[in-house]
C-alpha positions as CSV (number, residue, x, y, z in Angstrom):
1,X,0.3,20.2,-11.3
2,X,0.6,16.4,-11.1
3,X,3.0,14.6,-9.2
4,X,3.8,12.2,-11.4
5,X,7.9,11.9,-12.6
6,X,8.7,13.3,-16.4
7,X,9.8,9.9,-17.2
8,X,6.5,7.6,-16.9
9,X,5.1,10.2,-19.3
10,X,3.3,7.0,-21.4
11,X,1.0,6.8,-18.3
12,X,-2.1,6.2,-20.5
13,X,-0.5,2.8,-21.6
14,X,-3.1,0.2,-21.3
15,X,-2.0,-2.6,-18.9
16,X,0.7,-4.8,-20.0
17,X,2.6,-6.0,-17.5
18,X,0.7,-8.4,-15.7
19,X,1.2,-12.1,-16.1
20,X,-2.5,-13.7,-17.8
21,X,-3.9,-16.5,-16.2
22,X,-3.1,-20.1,-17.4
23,X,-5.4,-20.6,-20.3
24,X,-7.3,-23.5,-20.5
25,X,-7.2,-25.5,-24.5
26,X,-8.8,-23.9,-27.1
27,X,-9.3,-20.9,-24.5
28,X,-7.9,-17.6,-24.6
29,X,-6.3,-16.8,-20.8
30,X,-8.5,-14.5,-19.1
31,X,-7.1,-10.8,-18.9
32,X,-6.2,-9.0,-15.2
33,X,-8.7,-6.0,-14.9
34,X,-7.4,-2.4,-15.4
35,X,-6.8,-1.0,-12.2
36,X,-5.2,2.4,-13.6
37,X,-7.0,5.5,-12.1
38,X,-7.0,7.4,-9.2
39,X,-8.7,6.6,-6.0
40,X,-8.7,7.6,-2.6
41,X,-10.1,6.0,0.6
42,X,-13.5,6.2,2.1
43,X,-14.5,7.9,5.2
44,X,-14.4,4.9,8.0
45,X,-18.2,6.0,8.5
46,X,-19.2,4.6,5.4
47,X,-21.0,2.2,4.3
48,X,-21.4,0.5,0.2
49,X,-24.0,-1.4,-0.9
50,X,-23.5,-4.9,0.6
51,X,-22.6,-3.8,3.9
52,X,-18.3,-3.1,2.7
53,X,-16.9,-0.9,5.2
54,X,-13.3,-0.3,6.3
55,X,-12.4,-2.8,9.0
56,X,-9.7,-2.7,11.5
57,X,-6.4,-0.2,12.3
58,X,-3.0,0.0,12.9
59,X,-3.8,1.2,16.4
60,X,-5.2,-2.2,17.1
61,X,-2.1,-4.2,16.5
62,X,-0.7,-6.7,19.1
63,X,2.6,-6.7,20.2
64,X,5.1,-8.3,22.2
65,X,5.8,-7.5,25.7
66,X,9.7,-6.1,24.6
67,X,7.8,-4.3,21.7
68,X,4.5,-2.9,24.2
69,X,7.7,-1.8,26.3
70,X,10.0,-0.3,23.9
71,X,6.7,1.5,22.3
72,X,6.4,3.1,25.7
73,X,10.1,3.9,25.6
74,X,9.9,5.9,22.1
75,X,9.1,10.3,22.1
76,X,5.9,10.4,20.2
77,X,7.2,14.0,18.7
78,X,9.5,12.3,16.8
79,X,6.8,10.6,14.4
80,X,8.0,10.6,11.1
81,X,4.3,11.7,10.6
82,X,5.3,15.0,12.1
83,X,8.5,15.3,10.5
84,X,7.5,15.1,7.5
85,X,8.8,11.5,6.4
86,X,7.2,8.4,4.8
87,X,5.5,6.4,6.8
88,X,5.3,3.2,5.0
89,X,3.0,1.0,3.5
90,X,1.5,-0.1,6.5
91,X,0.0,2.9,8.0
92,X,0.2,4.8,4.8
93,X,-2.7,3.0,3.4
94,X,-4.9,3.4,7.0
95,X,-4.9,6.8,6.7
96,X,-7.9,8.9,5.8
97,X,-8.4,10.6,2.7
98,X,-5.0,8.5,1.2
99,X,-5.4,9.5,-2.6
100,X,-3.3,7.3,-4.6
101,X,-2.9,6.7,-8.7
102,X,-2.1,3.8,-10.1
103,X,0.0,3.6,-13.1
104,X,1.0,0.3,-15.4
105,X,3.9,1.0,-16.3
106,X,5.9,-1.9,-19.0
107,X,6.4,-4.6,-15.8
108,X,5.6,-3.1,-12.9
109,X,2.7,-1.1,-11.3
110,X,3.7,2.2,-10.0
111,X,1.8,3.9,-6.9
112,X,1.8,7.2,-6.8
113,X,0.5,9.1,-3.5
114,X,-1.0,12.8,-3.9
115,X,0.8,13.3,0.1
116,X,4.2,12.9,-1.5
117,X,5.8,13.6,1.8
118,X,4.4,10.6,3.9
119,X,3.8,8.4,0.7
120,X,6.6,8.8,-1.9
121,X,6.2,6.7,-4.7
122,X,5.8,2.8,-4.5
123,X,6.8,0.4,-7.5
124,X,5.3,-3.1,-7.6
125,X,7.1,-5.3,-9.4
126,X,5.3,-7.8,-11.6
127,X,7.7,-10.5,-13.6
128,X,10.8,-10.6,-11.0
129,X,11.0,-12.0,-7.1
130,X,12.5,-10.5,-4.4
131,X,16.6,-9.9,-4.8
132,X,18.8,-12.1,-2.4
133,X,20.0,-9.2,-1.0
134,X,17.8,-6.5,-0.2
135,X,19.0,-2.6,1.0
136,X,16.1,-2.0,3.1
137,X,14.3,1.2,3.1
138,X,11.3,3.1,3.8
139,X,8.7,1.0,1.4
140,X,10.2,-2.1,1.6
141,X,10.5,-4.2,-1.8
142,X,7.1,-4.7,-3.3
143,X,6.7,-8.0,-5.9
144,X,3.3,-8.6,-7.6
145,X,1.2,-11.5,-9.1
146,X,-2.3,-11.7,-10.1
147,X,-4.9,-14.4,-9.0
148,X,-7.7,-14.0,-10.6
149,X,-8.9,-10.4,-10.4
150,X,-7.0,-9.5,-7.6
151,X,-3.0,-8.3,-7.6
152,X,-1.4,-9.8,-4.6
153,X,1.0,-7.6,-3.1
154,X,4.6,-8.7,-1.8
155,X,6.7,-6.6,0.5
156,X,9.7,-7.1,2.7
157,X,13.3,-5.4,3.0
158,X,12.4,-2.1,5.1
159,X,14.6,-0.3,7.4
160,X,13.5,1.2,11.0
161,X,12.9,4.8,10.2
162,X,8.8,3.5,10.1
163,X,6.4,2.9,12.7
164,X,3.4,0.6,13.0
165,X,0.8,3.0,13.9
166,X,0.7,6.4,15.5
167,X,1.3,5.2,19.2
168,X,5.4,4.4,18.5
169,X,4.9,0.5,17.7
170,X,7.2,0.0,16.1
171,X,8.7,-3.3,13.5
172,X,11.8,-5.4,13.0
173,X,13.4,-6.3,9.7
174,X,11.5,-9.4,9.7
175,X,8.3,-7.6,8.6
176,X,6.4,-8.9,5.8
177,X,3.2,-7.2,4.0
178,X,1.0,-8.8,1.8
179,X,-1.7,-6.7,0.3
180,X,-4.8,-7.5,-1.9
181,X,-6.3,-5.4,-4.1
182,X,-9.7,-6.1,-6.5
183,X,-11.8,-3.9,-8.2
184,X,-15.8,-4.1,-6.5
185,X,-18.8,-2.4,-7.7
186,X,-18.1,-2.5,-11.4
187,X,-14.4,-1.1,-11.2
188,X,-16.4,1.9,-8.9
189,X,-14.2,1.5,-5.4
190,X,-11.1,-1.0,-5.0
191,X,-10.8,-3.5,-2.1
192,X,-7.9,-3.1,0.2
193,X,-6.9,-5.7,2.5
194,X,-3.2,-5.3,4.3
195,X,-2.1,-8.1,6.6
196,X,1.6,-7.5,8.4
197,X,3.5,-10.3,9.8
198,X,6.3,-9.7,12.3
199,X,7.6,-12.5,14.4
200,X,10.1,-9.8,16.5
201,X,7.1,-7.7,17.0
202,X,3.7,-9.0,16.7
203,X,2.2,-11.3,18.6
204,X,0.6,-12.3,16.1
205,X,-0.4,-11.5,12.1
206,X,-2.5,-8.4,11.8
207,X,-5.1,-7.2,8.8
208,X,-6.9,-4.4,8.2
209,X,-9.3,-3.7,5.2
210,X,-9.8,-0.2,3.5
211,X,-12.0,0.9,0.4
212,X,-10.9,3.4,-2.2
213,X,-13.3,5.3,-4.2
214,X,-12.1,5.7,-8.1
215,X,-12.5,9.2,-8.9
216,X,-12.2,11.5,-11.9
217,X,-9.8,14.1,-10.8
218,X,-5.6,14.2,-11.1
219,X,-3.3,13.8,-8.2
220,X,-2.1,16.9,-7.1
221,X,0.6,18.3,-4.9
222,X,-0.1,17.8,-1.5
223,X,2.4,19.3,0.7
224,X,3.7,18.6,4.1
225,X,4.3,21.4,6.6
226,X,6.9,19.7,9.8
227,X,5.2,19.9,13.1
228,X,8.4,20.2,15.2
């Protein structure tokens, strides 16, 4: 049984909602590629032709000294990991085995996770900014653009019910996401590249890349069983 809501039922829509590129005269503008499908990450082991591999971690982050100490401060059983909450973007995407399906959807792209628990369901917005006034939650406010073949991700506005990684870093309302995304090997495995920024937190920007394999299955129900 999928996971995805009754109401984006027209899921096999081809993409339409991404801005095409400028045209140049007597040229037609060059078309975003089709990132619908579902993918999920590959095993940090692993190695693609051309020597892509996942690089980096949210456990590698650096932070200030008042956010190394109030990390130390925080009871790791309270993880919303463990309690069965999302997680956010940030380590969301880290995590292995993350099996995600994108669906264009009129102007947005929605993101659906097969852990429904941790993941929820994100919405990247394609032809609108970020509102002046933002009610921050758990996936922050995602806005999205193309350039070139890759959709540049957006996303600010979360609240601080997230952590950074699983060691209790955690992030101010001042963090900012910006993801990449491109399709590699013929369309085969999607690029991933998160970077946070976090003035309050980090000392200083942090990226990490991950690969997703495209595969030809469904997203199914995935769920979560609290550890407390």
């Amino acid at each position: 049984m999928k996971t995805l809501p009754q109401f984006l039922g027209l899921v096999a829509l081809p993409i339409l909602c991404a801005p095409l590129a400028m045209a140049q005269p007597g040229r037609p503008a060059a078309s975003p590629p089709e990132l619908q499908g579902v993918y999920q990450s590959i095993p940090d082991r692993m190695t693609l032709p051309g020597g892509l591999k996942n690089a980096g971690s949210p456990a590698a982050i650096a932070l200030l000294p008042e956010a190394i100490q109030q990390a130390k401060s925080i009871d790791l059983k309270t993880d919303p990991w463990k309690q069965c909450q999302p997680v956010g973007p940030f380590r969301m995407m880290a995590k292995e085995q993350t099996k995600i399906e994108l669906v264009p959807v009129s102007a947005m792209i929605v993101m659906l996770f097969e852990d429904l628990s941790h993941g929820m369901m994100r919405t990247i917005y394609l032809k609108r900014g970020h509102p002046a006034k933002l009610e921050p939650n758990w996936l922050g406010d995602s806005v999205g653009r193309w350039e070139g073949d890759t959709l540049v991700v957006d996303t600010t506005g979360f609240n601080d019910s997230t952590w950074l990684n699983d060691e209790g870093a955690q992030h101010s309302g001042a963090l900012h996401l910006v993801e990449r995304i491109r399709p590699v090997m013929a369309g085969q495995y999607l690029e991933y590249k998160m970077t946070a920024e976090d003035p309050k937190t980090l000392a200083r920007p942090y990226s990490y890349t991950r690969y997703y394999k495209k595969l030809d299955t469904e997203v199914l129900d995935d769920p979560c069983q609290d550890e407390q």
